[in-house]
C-alpha positions as CSV (number, residue, x, y, z in Angstrom):
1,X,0.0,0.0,0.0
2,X,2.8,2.6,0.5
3,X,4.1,2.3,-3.6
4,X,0.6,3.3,-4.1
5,X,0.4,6.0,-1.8
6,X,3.9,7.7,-3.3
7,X,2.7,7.1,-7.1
8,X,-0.7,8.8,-6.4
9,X,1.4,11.7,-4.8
10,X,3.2,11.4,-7.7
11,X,0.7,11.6,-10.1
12,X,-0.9,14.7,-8.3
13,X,2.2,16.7,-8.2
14,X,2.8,15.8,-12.1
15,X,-0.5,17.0,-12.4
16,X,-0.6,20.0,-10.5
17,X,2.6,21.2,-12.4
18,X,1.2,20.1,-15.8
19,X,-2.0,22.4,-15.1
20,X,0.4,25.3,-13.5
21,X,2.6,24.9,-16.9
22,X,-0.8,25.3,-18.9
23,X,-1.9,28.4,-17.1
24,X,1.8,30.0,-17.9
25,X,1.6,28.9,-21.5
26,X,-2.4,30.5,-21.7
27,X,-1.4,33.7,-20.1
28,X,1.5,34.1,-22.5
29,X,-0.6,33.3,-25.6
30,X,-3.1,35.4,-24.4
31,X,-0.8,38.5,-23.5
32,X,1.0,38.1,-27.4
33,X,-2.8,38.0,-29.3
34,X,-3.1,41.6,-27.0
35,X,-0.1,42.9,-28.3
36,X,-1.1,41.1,-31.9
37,X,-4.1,43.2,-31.9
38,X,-3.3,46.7,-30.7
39,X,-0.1,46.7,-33.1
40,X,-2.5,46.1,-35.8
41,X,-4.4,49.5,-34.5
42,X,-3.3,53.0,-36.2
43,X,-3.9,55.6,-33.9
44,X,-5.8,58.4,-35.0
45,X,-3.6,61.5,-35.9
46,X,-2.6,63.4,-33.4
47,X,-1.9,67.7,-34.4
48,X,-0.2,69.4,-31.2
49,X,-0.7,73.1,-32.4
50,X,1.3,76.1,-30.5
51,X,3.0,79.2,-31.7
52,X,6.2,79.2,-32.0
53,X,6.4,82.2,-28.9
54,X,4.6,79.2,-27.0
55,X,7.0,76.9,-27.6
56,X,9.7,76.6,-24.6
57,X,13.7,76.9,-25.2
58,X,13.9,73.6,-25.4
59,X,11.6,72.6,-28.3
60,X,13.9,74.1,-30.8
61,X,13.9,70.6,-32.8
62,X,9.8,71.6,-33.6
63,X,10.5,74.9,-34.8
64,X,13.7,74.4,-37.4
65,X,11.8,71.4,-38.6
66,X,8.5,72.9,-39.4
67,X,8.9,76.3,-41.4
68,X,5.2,77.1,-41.2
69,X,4.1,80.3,-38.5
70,X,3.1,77.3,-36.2
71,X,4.9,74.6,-35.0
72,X,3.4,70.8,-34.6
């Protein structure tokens, strides 16, 4: 009676981890279908619109690459 008592502890660990390693695997799959979908989304355009007074020191980049009045 002892064998049998060891393989059916056996068998429930090697099921428990079996069903914890199926969880993981679900989760994963899951997480990359997410990320599947949303990079398959454009965003809709975004148009940040300021003058180029508004614009602080530090947005020079903005302003020498846009040569309209306003800057994006």
């Amino acid at each position: 009676m002892e064998k049998r008592g060891i393989r059916l502890m056996a068998l429930g660990i090697a099921i428990a981890v079996n069903g914890a390693a199926l969880m993981a695997v679900n989760a994963s799959m899951v997480y990359g279908a997410e990320r599947e979908l949303l990079s398959q989304q454009h965003p809709e355009r975004v148009v940040i619109v300021a003058k180029r007074q508004e614009l602080p020191a530090n947005q020079t980049v903005a302003i020498q690459n846009c040569p309209a009045p306003r800057a994006l």
